[in-house]
CHARMM-style PDB file with segment names, atoms N, HN, CA, C and O in Angstrom:
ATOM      1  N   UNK     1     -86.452 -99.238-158.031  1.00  0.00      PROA
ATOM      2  CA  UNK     1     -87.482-100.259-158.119  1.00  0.00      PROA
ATOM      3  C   UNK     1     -87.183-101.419-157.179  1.00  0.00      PROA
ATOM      4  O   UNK     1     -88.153-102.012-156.705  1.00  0.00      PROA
ATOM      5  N   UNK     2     -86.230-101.725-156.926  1.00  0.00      PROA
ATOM      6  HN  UNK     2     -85.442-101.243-157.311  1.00  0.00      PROA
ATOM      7  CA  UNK     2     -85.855-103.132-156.126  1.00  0.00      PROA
ATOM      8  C   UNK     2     -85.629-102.131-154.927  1.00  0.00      PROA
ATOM      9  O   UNK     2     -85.109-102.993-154.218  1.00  0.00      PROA
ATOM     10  N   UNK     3     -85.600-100.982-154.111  1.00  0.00      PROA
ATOM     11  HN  UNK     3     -86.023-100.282-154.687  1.00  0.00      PROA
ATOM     12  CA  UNK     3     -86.257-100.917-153.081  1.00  0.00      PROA
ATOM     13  C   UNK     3     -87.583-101.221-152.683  1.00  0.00      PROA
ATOM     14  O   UNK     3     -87.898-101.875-151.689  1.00  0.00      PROA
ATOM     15  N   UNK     4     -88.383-100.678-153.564  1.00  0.00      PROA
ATOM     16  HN  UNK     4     -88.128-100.147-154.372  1.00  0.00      PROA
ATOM     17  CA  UNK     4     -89.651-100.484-153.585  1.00  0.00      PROA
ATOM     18  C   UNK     4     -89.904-102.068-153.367  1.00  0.00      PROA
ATOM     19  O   UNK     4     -90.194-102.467-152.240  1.00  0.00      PROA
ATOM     20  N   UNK     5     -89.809-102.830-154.286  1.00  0.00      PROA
ATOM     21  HN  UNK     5     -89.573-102.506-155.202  1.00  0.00      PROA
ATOM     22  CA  UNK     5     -89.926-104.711-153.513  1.00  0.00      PROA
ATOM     23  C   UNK     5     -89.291-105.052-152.642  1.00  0.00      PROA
ATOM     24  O   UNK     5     -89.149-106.275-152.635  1.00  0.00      PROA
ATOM     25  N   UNK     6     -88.575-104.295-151.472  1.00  0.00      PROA
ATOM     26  HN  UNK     6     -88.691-103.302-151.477  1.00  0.00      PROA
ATOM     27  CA  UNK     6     -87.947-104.656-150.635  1.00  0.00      PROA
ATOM     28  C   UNK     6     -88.694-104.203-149.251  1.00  0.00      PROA
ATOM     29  O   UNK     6     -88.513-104.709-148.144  1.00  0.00      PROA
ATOM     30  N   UNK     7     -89.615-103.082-149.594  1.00  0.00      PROA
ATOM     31  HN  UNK     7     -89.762-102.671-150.493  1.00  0.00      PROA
ATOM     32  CA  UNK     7     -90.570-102.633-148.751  1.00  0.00      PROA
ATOM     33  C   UNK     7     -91.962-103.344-148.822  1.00  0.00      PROA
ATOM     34  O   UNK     7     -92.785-103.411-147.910  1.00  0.00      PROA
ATOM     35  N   UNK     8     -92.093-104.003-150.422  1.00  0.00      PROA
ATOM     36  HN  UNK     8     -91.424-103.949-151.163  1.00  0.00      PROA
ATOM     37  CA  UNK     8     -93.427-104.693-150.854  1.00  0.00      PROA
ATOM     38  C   UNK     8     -93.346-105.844-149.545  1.00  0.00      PROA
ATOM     39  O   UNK     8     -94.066-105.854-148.546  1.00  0.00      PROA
ATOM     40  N   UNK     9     -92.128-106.891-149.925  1.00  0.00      PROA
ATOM     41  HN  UNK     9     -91.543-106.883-150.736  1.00  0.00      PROA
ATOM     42  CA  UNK     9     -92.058-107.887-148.701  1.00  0.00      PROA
ATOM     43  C   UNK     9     -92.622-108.013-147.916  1.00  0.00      PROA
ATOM     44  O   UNK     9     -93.724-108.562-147.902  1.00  0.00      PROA
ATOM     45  N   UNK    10     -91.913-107.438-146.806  1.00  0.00      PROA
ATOM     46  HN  UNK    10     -91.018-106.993-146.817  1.00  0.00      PROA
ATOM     47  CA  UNK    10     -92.841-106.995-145.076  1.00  0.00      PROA
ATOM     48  C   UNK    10     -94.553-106.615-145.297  1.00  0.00      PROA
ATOM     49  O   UNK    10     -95.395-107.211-144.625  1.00  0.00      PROA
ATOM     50  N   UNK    11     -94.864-105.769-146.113  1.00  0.00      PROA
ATOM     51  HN  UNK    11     -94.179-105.285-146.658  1.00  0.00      PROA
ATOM     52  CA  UNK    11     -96.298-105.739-146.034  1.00  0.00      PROA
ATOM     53  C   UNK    11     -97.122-107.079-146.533  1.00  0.00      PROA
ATOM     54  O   UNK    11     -98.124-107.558-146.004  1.00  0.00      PROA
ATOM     55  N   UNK    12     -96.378-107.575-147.766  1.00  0.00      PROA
ATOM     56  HN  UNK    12     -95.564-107.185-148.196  1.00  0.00      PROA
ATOM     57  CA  UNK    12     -97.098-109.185-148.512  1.00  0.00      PROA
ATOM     58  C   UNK    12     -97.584-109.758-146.745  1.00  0.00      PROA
ATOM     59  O   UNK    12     -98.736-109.879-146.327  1.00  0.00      PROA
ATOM     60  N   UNK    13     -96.293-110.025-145.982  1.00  0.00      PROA
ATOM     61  HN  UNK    13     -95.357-109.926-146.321  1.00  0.00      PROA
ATOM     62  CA  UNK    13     -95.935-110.988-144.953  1.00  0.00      PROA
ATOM     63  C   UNK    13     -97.016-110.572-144.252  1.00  0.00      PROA
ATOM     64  O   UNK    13     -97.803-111.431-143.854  1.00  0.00      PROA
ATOM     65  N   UNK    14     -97.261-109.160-143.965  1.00  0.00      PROA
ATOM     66  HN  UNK    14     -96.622-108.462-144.288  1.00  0.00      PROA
ATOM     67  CA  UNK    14     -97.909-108.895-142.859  1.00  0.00      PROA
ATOM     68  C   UNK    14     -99.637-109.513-143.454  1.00  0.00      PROA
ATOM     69  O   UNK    14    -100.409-110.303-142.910  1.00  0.00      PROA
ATOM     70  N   UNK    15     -99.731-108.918-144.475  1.00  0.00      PROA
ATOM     71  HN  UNK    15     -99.104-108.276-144.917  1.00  0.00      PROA
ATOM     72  CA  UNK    15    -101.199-108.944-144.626  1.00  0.00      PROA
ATOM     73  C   UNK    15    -101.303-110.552-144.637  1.00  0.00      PROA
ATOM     74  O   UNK    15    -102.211-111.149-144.059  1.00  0.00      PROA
ATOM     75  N   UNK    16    -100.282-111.183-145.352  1.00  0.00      PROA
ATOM     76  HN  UNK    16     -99.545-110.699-145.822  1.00  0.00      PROA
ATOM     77  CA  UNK    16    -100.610-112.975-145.195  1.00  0.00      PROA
ATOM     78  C   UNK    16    -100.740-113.363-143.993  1.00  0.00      PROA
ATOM     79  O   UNK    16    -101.596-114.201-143.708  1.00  0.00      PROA
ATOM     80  N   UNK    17     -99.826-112.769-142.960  1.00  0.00      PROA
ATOM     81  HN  UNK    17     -99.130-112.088-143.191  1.00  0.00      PROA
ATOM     82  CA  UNK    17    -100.375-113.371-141.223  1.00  0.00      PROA
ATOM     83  C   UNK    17    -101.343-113.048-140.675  1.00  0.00      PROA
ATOM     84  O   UNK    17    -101.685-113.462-139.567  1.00  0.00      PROA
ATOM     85  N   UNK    18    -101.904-112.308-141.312  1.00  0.00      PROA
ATOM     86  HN  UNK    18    -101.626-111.972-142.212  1.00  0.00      PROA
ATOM     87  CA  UNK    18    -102.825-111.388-140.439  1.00  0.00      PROA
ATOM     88  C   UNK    18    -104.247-112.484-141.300  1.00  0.00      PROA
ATOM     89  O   UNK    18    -105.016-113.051-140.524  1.00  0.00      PROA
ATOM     90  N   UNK    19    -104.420-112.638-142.497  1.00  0.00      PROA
ATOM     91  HN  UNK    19    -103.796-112.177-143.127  1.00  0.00      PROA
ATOM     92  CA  UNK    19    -105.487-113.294-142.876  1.00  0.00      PROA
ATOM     93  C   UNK    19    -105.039-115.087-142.123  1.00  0.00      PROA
ATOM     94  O   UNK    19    -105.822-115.668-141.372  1.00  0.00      PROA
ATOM     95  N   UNK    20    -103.995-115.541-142.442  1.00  0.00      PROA
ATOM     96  HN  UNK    20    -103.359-115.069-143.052  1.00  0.00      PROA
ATOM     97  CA  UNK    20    -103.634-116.825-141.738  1.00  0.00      PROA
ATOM     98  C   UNK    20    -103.947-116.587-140.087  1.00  0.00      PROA
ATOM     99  O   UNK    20    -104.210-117.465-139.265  1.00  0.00      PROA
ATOM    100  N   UNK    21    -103.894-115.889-139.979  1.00  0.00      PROA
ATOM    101  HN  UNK    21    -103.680-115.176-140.647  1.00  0.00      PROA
ATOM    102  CA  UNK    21    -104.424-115.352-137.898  1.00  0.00      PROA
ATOM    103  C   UNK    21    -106.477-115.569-138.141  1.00  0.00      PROA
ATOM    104  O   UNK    21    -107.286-116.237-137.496  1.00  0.00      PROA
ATOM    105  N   UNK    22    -106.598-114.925-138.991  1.00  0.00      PROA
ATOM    106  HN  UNK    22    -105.942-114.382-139.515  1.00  0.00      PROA
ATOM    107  CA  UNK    22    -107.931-114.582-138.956  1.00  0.00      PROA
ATOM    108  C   UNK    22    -108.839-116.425-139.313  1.00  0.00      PROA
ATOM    109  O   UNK    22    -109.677-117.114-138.732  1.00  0.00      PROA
ATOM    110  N   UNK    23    -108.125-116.512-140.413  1.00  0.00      PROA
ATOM    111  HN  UNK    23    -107.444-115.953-140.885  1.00  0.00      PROA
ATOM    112  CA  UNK    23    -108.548-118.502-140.899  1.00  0.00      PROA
ATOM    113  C   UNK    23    -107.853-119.261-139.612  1.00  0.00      PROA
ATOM    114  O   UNK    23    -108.589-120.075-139.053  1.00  0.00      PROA
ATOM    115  N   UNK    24    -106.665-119.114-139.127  1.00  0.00      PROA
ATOM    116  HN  UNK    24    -106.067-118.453-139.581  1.00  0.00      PROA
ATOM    117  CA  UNK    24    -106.778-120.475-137.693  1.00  0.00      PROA
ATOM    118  C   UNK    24    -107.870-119.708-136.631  1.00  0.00      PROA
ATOM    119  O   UNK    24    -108.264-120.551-135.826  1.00  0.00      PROA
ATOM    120  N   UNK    25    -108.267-118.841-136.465  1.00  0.00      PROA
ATOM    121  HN  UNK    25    -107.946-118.156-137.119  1.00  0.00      PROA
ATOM    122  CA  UNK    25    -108.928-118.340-135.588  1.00  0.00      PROA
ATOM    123  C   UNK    25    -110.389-118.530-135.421  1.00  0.00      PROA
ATOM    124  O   UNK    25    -111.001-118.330-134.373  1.00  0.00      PROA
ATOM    125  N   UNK    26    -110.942-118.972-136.648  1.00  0.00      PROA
ATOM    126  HN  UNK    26    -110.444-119.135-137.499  1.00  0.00      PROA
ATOM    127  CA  UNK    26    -112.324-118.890-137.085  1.00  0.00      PROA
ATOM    128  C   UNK    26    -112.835-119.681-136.156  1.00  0.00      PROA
ATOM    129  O   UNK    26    -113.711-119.127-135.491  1.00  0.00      PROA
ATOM    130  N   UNK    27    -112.493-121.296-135.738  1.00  0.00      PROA
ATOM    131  HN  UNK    27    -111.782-121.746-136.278  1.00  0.00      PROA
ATOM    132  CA  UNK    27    -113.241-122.213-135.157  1.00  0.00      PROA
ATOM    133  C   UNK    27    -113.249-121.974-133.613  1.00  0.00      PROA
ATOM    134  O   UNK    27    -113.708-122.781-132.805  1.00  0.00      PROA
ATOM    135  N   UNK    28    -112.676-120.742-133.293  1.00  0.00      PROA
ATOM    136  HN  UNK    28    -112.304-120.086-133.949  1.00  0.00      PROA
ATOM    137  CA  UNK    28    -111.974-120.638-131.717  1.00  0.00      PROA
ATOM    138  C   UNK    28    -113.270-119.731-130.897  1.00  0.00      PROA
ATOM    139  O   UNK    28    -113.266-119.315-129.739  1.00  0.00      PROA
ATOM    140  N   UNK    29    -113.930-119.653-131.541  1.00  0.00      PROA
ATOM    141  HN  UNK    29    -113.934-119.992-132.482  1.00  0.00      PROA
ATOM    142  CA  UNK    29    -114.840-118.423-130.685  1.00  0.00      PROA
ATOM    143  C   UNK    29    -116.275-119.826-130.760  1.00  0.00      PROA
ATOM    144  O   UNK    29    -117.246-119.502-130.076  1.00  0.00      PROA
ATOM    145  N   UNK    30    -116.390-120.907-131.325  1.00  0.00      PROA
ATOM    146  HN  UNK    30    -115.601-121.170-131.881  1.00  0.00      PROA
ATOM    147  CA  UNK    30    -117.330-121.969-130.943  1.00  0.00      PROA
ATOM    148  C   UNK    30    -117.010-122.766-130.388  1.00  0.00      PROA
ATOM    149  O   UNK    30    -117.881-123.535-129.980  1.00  0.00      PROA
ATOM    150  N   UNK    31    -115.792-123.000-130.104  1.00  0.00      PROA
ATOM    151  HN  UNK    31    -115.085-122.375-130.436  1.00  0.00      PROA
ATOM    152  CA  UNK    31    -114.999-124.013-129.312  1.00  0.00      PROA
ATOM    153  C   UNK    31    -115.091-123.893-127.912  1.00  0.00      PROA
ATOM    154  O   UNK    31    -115.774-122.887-127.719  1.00  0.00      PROA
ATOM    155  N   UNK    32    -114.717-124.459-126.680  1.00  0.00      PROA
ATOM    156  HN  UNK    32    -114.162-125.276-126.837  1.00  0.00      PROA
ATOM    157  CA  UNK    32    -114.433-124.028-125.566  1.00  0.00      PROA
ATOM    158  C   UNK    32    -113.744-125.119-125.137  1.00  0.00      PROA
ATOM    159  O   UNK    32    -113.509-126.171-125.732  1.00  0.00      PROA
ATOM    160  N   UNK    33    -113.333-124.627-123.633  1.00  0.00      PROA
ATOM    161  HN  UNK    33    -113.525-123.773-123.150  1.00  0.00      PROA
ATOM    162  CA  UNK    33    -112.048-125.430-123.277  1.00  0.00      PROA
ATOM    163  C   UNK    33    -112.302-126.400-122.241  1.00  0.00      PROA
ATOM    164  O   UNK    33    -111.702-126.582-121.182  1.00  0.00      PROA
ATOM    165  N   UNK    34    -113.731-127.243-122.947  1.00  0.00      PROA
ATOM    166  HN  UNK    34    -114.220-127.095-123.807  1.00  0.00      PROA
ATOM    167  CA  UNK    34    -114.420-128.270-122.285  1.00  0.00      PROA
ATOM    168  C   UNK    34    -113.563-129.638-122.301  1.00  0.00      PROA
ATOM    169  O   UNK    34    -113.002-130.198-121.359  1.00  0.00      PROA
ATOM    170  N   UNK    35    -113.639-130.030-123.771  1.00  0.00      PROA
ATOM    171  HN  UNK    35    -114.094-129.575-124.536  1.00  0.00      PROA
ATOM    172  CA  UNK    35    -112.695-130.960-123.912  1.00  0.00      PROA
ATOM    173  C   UNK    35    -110.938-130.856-123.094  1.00  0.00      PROA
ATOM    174  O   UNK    35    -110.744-131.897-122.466  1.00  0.00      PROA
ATOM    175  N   UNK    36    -110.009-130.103-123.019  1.00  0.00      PROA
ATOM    176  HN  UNK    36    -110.166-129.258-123.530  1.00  0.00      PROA
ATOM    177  CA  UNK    36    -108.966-129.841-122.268  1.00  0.00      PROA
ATOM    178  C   UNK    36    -109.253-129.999-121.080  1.00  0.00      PROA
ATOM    179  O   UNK    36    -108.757-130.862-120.356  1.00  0.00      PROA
ATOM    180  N   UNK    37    -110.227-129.038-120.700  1.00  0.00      PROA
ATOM    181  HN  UNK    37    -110.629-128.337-121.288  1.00  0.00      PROA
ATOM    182  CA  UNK    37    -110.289-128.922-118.802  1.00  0.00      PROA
ATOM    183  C   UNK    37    -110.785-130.574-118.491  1.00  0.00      PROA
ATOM    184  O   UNK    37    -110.403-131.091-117.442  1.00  0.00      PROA
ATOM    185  N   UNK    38    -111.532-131.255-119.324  1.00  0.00      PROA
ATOM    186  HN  UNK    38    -111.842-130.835-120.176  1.00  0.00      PROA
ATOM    187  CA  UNK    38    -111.747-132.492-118.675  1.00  0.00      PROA
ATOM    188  C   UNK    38    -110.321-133.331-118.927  1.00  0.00      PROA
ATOM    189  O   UNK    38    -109.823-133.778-117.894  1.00  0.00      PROA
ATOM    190  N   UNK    39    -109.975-133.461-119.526  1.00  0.00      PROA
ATOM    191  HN  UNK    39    -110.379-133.099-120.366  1.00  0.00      PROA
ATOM    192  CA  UNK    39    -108.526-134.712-119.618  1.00  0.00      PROA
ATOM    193  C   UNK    39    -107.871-133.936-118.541  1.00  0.00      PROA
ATOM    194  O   UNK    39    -107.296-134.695-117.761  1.00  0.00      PROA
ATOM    195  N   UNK    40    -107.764-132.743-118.245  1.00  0.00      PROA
ATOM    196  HN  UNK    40    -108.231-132.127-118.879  1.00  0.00      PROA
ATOM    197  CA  UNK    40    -106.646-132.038-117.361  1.00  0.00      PROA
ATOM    198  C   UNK    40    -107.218-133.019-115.868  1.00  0.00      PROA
ATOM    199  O   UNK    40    -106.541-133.913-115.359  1.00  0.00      PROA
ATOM    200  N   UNK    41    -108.535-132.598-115.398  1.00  0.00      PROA
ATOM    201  HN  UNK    41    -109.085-131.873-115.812  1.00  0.00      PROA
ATOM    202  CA  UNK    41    -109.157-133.297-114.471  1.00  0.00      PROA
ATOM    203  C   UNK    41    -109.071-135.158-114.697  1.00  0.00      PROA
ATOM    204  O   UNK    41    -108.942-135.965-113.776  1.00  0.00      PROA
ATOM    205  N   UNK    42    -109.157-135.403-115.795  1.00  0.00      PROA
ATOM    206  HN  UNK    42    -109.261-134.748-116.543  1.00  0.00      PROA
ATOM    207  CA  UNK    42    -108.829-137.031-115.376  1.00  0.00      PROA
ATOM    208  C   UNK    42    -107.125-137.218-115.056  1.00  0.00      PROA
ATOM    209  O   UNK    42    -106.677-138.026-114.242  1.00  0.00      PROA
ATOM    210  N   UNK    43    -106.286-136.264-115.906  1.00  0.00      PROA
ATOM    211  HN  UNK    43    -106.649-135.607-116.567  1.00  0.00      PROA
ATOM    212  CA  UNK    43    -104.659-136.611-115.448  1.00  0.00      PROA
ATOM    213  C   UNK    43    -104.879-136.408-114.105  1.00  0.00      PROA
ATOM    214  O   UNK    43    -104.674-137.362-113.355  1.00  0.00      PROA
ATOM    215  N   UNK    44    -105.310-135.206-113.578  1.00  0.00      PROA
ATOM    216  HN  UNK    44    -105.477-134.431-114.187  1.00  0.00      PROA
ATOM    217  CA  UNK    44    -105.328-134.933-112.120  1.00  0.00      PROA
ATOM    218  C   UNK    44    -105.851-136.070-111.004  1.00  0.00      PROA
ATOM    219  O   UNK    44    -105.498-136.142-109.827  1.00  0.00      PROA
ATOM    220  N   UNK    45    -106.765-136.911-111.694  1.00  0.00      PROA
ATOM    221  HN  UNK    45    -107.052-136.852-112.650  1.00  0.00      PROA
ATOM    222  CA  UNK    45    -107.191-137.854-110.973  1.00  0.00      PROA
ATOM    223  C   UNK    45    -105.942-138.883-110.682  1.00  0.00      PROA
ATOM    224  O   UNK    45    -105.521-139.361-109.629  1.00  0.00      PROA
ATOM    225  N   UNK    46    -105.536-139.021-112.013  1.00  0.00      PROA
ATOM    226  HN  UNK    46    -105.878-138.632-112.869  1.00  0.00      PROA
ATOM    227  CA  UNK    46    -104.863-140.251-111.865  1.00  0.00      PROA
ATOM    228  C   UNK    46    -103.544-140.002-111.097  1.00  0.00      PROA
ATOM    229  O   UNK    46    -103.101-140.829-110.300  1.00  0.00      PROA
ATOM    230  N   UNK    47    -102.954-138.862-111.364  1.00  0.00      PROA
ATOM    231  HN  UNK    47    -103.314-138.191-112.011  1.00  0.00      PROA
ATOM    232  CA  UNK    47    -102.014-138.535-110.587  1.00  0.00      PROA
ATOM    233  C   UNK    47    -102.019-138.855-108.628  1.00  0.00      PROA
ATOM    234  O   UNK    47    -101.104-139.097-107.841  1.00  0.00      PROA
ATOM    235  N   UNK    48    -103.704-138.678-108.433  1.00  0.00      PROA
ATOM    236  HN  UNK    48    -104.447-138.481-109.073  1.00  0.00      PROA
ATOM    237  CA  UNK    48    -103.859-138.422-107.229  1.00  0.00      PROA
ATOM    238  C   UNK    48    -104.010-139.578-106.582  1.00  0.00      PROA
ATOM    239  O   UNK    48    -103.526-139.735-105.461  1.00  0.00      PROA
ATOM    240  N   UNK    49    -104.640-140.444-107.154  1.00  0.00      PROA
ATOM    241  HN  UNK    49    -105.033-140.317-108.065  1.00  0.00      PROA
ATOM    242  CA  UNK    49    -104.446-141.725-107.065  1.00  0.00      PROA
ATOM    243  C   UNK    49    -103.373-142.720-106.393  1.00  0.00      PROA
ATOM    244  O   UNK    49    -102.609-143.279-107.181  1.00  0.00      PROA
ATOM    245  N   UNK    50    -103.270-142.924-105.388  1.00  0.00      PROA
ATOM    246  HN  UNK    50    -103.890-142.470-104.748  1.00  0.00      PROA
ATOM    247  CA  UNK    50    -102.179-143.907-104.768  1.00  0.00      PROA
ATOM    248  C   UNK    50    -101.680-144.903-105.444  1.00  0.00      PROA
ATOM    249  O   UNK    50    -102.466-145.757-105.855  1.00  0.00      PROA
ATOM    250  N   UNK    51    -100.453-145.015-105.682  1.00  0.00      PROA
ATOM    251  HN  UNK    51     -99.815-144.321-105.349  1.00  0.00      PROA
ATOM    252  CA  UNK    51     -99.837-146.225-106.248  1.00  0.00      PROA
ATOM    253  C   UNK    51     -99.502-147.580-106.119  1.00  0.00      PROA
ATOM    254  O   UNK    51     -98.513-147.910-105.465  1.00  0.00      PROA
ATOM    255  N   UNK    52    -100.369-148.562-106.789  1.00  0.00      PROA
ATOM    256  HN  UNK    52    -101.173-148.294-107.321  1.00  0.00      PROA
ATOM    257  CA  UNK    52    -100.597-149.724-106.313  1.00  0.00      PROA
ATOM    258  C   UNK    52     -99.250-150.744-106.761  1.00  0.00      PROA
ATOM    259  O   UNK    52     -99.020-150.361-107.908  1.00  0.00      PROA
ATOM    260  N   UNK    53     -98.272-151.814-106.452  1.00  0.00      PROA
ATOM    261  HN  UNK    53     -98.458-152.125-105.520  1.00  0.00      PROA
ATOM    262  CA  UNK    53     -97.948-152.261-107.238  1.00  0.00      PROA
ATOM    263  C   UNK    53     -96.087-152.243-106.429  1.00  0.00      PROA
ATOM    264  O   UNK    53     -95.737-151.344-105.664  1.00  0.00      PROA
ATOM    265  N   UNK    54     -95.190-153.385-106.829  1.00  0.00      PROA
ATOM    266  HN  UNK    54     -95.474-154.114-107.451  1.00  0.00      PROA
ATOM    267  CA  UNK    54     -93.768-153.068-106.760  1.00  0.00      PROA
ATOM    268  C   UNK    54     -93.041-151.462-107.426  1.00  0.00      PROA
ATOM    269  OT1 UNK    54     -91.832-151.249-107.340  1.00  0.00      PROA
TER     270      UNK     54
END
C-alpha cells in the first residue's frame, strides 16, 4: 500500500500542474505583447538618446 502512494504522488503533481498551466494560461490567448513591445521601444528610445549633462 505505501508503494501504491508513492506512485499516487507524481500523478497528484502532474495533474495539479497541468490544471495550474491551464488557469495561468487562460488570460494569455487575449492578451498580446502590445503593452511590452511599447516600453521595450520607449527604453530603446531613451537609450538612444544622447547624453546631456556632467
Amino acid at each position: 500500500m505505501g508503494a501504491l502512494a508513492w506512485l499516487l504522488f507524481p500523478l497528484v503533481a502532474a495533474v495539479g500542474a497541468g490544471l495550474w498551466g491551464s488557469w495561468a494560461n487562460r488570460t494569455r490567448k487575449a492578451r498580446s505583447d502590445g503593452p511590452e513591445l511599447d516600453g521595450y521601444a520607449r527604453f530603446r528610445e531613451a537609450m538612444e538618446k544622447p547624453r546631456t549633462g556632467a
